[in-house]
N, CA, C and O of each residue as an XYZ file, in Angstrom:
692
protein
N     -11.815    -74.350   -114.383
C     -10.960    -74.895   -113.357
C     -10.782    -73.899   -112.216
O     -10.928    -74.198   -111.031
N     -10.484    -72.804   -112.628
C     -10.580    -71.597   -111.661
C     -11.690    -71.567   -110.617
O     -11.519    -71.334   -109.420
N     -13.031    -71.871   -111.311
C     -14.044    -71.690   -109.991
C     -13.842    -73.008   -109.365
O     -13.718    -72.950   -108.142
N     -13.776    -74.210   -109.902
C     -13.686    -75.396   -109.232
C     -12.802    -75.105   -107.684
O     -13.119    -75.285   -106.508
N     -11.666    -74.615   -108.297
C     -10.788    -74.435   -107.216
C     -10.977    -73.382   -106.112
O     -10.487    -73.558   -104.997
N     -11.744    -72.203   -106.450
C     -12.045    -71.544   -105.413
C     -12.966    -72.041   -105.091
O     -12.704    -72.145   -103.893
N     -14.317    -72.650   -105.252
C     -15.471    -73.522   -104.731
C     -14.490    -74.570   -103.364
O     -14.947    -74.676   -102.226
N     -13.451    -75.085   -103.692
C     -12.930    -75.933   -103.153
C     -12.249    -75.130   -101.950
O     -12.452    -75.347   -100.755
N     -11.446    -74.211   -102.467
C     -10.786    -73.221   -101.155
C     -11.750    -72.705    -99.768
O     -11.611    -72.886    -98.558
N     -12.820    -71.949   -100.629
C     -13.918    -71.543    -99.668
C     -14.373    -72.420    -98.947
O     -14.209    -72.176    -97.751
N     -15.159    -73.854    -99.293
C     -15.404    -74.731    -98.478
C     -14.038    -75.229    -97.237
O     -14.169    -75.285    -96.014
N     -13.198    -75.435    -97.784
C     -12.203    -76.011    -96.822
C     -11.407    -74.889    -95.815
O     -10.491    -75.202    -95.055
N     -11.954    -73.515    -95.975
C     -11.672    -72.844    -95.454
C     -12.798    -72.642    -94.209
O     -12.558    -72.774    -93.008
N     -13.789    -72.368    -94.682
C     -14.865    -72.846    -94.326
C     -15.080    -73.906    -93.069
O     -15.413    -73.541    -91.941
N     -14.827    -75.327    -93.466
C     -14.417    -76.499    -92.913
C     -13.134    -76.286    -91.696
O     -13.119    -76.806    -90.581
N     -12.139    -75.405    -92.263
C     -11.479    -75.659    -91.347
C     -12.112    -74.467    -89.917
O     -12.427    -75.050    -88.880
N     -12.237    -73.153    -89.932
C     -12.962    -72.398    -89.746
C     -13.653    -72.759    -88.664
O     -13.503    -72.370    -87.505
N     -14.600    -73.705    -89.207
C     -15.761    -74.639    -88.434
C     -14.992    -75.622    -87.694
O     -15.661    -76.020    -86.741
N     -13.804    -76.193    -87.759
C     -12.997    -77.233    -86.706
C     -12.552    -76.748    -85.869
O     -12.536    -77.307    -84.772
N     -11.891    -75.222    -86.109
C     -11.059    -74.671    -85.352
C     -12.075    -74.179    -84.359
O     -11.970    -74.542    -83.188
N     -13.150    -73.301    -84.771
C     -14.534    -72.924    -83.401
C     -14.773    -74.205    -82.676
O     -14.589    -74.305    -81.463
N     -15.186    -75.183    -83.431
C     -15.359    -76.576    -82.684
C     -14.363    -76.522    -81.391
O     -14.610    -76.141    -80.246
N     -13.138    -77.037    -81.964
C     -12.470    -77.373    -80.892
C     -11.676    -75.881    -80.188
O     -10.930    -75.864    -79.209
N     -11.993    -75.021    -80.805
C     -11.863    -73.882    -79.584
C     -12.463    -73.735    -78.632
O     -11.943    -73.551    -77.532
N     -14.139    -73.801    -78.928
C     -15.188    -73.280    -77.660
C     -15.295    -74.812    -76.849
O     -15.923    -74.801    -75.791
N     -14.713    -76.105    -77.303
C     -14.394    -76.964    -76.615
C     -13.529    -76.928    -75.701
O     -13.721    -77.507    -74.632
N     -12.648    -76.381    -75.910
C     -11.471    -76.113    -74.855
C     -12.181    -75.179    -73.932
O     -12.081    -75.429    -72.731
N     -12.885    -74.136    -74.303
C     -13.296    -73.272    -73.592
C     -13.946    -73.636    -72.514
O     -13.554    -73.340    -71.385
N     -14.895    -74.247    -72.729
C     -15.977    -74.708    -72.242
C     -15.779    -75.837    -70.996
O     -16.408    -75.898    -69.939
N     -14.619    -76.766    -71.512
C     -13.939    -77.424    -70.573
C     -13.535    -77.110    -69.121
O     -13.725    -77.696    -68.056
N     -12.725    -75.636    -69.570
C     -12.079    -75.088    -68.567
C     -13.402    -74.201    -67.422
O     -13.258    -73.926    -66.231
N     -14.642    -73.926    -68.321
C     -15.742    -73.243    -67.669
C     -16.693    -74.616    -67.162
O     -17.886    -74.577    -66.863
N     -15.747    -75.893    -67.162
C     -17.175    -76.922    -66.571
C     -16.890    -77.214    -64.873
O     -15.775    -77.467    -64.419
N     -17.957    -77.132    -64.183
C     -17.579    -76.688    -62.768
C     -18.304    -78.547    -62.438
O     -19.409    -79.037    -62.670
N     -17.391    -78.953    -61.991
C     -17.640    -80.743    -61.414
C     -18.229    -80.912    -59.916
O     -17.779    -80.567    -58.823
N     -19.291    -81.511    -60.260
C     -19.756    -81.919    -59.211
C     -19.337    -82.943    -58.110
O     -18.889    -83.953    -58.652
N     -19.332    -83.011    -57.010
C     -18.488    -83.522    -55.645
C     -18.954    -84.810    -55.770
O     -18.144    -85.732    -55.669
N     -20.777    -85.165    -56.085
C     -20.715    -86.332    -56.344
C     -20.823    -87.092    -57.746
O     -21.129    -88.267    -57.948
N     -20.540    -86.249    -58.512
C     -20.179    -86.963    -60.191
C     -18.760    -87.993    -59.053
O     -18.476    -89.103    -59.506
N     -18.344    -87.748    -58.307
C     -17.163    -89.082    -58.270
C     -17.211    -90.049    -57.460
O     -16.221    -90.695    -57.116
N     -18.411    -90.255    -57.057
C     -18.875    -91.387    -56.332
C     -19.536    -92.629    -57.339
O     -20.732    -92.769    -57.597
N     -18.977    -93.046    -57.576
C     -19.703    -93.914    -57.708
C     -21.387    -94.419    -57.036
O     -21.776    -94.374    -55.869
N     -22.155    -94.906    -58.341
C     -23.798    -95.542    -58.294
C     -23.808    -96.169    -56.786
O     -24.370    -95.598    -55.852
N     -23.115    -97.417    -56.662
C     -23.201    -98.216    -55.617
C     -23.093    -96.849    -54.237
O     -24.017    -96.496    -53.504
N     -21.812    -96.374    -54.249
C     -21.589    -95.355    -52.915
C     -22.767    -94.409    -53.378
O     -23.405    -94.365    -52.326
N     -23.501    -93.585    -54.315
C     -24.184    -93.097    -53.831
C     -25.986    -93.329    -53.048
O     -26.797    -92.680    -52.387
N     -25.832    -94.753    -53.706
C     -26.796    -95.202    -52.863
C     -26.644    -95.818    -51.356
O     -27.382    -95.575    -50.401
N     -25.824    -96.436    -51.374
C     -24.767    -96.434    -49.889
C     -25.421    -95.219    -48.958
O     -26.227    -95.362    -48.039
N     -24.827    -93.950    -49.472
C     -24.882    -93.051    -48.758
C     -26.392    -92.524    -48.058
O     -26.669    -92.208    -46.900
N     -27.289    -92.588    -49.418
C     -28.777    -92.284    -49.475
C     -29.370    -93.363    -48.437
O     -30.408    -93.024    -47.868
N     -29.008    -94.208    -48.229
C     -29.487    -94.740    -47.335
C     -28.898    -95.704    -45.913
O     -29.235    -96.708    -45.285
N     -28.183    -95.019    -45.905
C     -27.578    -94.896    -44.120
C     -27.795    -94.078    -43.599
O     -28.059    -92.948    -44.011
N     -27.707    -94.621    -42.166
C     -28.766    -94.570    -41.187
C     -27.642    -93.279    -40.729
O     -26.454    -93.140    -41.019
N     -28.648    -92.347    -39.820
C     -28.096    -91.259    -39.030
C     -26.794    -91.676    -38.218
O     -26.680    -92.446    -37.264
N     -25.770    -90.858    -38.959
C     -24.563    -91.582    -37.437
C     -24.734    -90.798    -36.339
O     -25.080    -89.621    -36.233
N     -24.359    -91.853    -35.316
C     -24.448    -91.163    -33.842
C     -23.283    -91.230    -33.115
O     -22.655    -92.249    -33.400
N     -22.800    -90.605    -32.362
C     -21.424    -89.913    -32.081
C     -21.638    -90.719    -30.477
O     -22.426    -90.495    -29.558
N     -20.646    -91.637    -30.640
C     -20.655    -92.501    -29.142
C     -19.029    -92.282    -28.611
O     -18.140    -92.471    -29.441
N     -18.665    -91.879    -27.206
C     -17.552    -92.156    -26.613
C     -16.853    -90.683    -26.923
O     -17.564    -89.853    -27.490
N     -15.455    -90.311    -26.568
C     -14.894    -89.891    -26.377
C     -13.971    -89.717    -28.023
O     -13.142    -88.813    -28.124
N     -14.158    -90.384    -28.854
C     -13.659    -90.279    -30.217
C     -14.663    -89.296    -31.055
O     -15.671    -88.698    -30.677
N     -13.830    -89.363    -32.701
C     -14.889    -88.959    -33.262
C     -15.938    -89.732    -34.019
O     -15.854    -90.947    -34.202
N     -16.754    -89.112    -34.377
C     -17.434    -90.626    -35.345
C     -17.521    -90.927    -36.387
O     -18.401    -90.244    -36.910
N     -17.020    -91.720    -37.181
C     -16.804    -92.924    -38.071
C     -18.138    -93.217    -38.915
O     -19.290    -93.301    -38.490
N     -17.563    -93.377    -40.505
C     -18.214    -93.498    -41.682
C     -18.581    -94.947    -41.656
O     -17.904    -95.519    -40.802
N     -19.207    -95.560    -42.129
C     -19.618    -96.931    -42.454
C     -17.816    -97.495    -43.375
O     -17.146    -96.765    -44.105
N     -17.575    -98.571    -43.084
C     -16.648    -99.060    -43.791
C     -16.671    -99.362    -45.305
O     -15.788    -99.425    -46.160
N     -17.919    -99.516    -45.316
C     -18.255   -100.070    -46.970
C     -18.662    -98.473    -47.941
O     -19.110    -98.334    -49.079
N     -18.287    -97.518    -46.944
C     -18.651    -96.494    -47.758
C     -17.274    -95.965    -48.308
O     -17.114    -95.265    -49.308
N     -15.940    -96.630    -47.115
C     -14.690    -95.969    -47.265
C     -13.888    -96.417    -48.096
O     -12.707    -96.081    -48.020
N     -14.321    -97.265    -49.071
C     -13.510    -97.953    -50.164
C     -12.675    -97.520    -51.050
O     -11.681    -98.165    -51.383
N     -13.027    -96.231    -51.593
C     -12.312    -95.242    -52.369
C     -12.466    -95.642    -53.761
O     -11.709    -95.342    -54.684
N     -13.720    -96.482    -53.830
C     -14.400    -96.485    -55.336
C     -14.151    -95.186    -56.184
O     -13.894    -94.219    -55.467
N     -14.162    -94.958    -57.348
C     -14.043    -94.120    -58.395
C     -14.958    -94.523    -59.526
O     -15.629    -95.551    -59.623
N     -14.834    -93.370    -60.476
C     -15.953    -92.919    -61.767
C     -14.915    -93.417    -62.488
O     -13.855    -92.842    -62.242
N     -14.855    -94.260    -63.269
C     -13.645    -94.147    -64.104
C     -13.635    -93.331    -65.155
O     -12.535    -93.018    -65.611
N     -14.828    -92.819    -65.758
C     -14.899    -91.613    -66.466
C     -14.630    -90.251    -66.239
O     -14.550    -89.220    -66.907
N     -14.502    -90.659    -64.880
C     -14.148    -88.912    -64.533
C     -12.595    -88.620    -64.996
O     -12.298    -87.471    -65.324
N     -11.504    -89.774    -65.024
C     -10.396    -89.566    -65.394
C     -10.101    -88.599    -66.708
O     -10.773    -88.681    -67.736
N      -8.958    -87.634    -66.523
C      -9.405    -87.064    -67.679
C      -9.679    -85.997    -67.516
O      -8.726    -85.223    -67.601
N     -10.834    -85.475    -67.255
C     -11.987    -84.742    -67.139
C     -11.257    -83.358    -66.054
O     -10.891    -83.338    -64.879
N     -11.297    -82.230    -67.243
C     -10.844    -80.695    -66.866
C     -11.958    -79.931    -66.298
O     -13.041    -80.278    -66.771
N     -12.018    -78.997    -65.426
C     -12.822    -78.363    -64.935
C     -12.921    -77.708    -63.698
O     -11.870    -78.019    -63.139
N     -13.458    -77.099    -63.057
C     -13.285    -76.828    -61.618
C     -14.035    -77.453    -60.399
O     -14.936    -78.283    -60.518
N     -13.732    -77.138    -59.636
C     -14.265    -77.590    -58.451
C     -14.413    -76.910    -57.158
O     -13.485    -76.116    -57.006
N     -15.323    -76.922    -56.058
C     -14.912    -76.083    -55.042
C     -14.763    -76.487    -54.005
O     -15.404    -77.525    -53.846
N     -13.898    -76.014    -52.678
C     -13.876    -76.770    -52.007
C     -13.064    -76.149    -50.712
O     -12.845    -74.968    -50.444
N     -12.765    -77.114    -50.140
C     -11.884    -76.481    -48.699
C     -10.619    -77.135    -48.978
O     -10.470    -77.935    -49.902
N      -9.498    -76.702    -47.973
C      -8.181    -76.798    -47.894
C      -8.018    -77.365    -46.599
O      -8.485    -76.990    -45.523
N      -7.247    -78.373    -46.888
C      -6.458    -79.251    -45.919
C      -4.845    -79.020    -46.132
O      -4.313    -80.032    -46.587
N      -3.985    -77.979    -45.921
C      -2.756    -78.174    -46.413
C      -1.713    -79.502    -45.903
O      -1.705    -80.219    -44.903
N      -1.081    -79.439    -46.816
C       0.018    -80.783    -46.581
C       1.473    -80.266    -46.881
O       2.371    -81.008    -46.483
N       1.914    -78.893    -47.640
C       2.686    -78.418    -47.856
C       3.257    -77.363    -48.094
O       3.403    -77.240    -49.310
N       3.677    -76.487    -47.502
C       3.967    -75.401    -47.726
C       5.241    -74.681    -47.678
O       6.337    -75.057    -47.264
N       4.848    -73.510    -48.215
C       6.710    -72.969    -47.756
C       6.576    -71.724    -46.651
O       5.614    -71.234    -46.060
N       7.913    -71.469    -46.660
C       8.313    -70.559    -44.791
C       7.383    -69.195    -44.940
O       7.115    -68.548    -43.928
N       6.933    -68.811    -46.158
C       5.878    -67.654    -45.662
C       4.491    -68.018    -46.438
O       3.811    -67.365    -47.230
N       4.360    -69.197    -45.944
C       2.599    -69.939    -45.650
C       1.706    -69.903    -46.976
O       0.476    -69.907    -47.028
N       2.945    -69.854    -48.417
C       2.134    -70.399    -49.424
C       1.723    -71.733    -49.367
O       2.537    -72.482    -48.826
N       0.515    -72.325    -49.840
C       0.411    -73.611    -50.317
C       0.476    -74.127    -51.323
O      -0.368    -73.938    -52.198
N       1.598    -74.996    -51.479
C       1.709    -75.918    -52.177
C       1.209    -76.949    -52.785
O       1.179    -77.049    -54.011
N       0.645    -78.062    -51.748
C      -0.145    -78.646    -51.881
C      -0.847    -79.291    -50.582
O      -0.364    -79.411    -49.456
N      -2.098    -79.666    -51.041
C      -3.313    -79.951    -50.022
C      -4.369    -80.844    -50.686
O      -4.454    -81.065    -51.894
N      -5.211    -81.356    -49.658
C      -6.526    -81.963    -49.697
C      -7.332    -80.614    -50.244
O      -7.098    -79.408    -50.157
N      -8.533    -81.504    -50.928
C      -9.412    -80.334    -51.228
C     -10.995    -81.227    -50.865
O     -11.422    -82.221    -51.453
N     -11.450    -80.687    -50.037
C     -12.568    -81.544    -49.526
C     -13.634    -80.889    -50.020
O     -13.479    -79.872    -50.696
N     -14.993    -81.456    -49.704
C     -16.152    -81.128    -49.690
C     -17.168    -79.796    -48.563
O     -17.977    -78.943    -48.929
N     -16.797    -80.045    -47.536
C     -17.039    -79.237    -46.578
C     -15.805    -78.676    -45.242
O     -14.719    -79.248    -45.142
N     -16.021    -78.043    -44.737
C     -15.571    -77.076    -43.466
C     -15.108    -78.057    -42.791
O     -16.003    -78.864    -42.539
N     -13.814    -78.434    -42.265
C     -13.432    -79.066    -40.606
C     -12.683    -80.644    -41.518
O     -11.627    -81.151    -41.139
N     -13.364    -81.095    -42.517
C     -13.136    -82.065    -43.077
C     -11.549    -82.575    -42.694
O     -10.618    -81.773    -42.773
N     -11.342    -83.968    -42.280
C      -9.560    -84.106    -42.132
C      -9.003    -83.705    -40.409
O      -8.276    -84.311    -39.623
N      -9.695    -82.492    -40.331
C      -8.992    -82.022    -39.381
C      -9.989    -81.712    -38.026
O      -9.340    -81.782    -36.982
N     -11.343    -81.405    -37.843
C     -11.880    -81.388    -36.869
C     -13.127    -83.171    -37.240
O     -13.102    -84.002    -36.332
N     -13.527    -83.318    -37.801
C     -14.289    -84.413    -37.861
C     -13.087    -85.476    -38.809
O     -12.038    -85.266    -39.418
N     -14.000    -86.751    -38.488
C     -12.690    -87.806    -39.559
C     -13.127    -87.654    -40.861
O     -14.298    -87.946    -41.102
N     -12.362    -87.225    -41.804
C     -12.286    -87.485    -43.128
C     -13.181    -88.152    -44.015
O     -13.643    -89.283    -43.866
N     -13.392    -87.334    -44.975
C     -14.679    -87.843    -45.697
C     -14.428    -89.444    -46.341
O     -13.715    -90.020    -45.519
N     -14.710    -90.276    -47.374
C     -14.435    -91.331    -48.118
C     -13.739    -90.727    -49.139
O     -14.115    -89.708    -49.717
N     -12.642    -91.392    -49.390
C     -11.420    -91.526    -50.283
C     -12.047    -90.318    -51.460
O     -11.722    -89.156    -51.705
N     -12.953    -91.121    -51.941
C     -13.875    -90.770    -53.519
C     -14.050    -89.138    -53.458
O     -14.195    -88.410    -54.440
N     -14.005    -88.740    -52.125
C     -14.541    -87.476    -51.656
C     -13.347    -86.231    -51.383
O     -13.605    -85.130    -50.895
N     -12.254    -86.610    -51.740
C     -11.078    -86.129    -51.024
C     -10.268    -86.066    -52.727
O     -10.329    -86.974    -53.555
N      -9.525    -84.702    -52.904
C      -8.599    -84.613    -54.130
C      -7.194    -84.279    -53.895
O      -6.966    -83.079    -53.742
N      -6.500    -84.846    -53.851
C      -5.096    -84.420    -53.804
C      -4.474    -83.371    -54.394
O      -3.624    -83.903    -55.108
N      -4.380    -82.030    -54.537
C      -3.851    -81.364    -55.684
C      -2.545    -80.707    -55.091
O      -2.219    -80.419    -53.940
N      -1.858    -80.566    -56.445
C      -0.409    -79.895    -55.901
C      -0.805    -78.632    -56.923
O      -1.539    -78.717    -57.907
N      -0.101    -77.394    -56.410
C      -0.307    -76.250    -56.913
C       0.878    -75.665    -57.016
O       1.087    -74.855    -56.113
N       2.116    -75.839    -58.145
C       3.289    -75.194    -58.554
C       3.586    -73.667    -57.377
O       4.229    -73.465    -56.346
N       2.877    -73.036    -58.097
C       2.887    -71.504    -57.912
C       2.421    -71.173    -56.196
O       2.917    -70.293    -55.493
N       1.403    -72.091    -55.818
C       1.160    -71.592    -54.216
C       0.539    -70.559    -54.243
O       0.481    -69.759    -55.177
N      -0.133    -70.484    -52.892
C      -1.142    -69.389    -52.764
C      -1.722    -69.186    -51.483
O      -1.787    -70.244    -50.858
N      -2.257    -67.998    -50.743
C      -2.352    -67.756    -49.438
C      -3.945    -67.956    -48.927
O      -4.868    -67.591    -49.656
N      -4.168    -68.525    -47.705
C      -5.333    -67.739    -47.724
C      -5.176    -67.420    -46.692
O      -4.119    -67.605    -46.088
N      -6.778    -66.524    -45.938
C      -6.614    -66.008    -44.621
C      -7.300    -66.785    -43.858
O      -7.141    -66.321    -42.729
N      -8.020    -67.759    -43.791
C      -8.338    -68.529    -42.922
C      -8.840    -70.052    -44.025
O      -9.145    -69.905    -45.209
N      -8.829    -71.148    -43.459
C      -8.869    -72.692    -43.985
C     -10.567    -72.194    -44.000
O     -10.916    -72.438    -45.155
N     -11.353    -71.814    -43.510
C     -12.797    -71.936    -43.635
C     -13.002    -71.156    -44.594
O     -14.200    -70.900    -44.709
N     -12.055    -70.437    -45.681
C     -12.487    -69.777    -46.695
C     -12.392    -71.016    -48.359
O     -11.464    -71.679    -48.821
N     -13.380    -70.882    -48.657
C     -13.362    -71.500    -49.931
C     -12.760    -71.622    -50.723
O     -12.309    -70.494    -50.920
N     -12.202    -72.522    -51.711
C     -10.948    -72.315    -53.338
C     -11.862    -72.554    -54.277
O     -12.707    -73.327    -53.826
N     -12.071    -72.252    -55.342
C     -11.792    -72.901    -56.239
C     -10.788    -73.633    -57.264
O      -9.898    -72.925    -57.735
N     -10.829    -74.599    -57.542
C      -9.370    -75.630    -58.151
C     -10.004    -75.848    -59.524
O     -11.081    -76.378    -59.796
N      -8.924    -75.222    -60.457
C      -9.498    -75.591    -61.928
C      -7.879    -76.843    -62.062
O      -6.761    -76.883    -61.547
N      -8.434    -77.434    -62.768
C      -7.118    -78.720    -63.845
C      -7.756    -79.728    -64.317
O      -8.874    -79.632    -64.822
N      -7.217    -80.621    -64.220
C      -7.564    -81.871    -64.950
C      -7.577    -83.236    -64.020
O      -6.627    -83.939    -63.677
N      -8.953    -83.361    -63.740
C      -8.421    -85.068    -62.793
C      -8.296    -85.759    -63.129
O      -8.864    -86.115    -64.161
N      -6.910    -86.895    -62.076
C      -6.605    -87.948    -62.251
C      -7.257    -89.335    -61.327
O      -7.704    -89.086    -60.207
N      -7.272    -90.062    -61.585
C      -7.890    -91.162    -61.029
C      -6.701    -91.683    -60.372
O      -6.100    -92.593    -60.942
N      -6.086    -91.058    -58.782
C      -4.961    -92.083    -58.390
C      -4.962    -91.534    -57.061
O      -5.076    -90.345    -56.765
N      -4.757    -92.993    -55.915
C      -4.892    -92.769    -54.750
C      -3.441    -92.029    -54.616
O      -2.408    -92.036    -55.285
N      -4.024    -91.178    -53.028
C      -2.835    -90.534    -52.392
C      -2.882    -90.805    -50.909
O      -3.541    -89.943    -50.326
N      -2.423    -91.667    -50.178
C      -2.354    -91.623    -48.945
C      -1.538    -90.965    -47.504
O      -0.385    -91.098    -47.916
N      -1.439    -90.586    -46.641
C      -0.954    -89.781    -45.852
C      -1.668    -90.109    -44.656
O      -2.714    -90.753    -44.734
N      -1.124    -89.662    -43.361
C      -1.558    -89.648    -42.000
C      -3.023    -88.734    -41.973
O      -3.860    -88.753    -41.071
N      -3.048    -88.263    -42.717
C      -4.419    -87.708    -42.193
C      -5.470    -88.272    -42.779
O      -6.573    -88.466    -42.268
N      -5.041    -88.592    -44.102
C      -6.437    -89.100    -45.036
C      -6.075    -89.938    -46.523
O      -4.990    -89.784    -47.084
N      -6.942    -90.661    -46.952
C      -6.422    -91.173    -48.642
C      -7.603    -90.796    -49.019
O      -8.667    -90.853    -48.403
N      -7.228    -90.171    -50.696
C      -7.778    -89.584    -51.274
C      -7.583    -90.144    -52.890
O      -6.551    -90.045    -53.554
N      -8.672    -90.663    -53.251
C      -9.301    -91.245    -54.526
C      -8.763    -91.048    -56.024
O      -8.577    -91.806    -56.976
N      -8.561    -89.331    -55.730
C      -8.174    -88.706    -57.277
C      -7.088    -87.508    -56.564
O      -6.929    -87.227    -55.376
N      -6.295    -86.827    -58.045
C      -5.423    -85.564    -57.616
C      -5.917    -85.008    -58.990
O      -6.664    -85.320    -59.916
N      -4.916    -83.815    -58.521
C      -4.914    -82.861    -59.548
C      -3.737    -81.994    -59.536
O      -3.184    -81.612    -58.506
N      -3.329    -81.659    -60.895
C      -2.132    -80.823    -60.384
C      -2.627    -79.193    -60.795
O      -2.606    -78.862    -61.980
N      -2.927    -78.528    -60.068
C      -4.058    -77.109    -60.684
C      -2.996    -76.413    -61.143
O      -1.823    -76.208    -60.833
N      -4.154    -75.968    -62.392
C      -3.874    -74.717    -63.474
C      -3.891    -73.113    -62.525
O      -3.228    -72.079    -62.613
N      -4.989    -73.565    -61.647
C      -5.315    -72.095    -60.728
C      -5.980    -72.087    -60.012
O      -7.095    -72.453    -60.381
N      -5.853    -71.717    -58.611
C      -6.274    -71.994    -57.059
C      -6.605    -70.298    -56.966
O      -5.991    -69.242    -56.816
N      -8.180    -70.856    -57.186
C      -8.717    -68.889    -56.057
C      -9.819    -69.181    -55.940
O     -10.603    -70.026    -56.374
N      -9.794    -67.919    -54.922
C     -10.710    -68.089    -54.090
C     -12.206    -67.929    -54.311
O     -12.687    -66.997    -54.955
N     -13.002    -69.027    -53.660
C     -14.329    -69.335    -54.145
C     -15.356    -68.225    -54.158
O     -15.940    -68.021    -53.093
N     -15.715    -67.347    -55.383
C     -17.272    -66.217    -55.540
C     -18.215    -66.826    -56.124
O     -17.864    -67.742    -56.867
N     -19.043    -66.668    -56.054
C     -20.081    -67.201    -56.888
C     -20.625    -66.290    -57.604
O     -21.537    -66.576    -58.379
């Protein structure tokens, strides 16, 4: 009976051992998965995109996305889904010595604020507890958390998904 029972201990020690690495280097790994800008476009928008035509910048405005691109379709799988991302800053909130709070996190440079705003799908809402500085908006973040699948609208832009980040710094490669 004695070996039965240590035969039994070792394995389930074993077993557990093996669950706990499982879902450790899972967590790990999560937090090290860096998301791609268009994992959240949706099939339809990314073919949309692949094949429209060059925009051309007419008049005294700026120029304008196709309408059927601005829908603010979503992955619904992406919901959920922890990891980082990189991106630019659009702030929306801050406090009196120029932490941010919270902001847009776009795809490229000017986004929101010198050209019009990318499509919804393309745009993340995140709020950032703690705040954080930078020295100029053309410097890069990276945003680690967890996205949500939920519009955010505002005067400057609506945006597809948020996030509420674990940790906002700045983009090295």
């Amino acid at each position: 009976m004695f070996s039965l029972f240590s035969v039994f201990t070792r394995r389930w020690f074993r077993g557990g051992v093996t669950v706990f690495l499982a879902v450790f280097l899972g967590l790990a790994s999560a937090a090290d998965r860096e998301i791609d800008w268009l994992e959240l476009m949706p099939e339809e928008d990314l073919n949309l995109l692949e094949s429209m035509p060059e925009i051309v910048h007419e008049g005294d405005g700026p120029p304008t996305l196709p309408d059927e691109i601005m829908t603010g379709r979503v992955v619904p799988e992406m919901d959920g889904v922890s990891g980082k991302i990189p991106g630019f800053v659009v702030p929306l909130k801050t406090t009196d010595d120029m932490r941010i709070l919270e902001f847009f996190l776009v795809p490229y440079y000017g986004a929101c604020i010198h050209v019009p705003p990318p499509p919804p799908n393309q745009i993340i809402h995140v709020k950032y507890k703690e705040g954080f500085t930078l020295e100029a908006l053309y410097d890069p973040v990276w945003v680690e958390g967890t996205l949500i699948v939920e519009s955010t609208e505002n005067d400057i832009a609506t945006s597809s998904y948020s996030v509420v980040a674990e940790k906002v710094k700045r983009y090295q490669e």
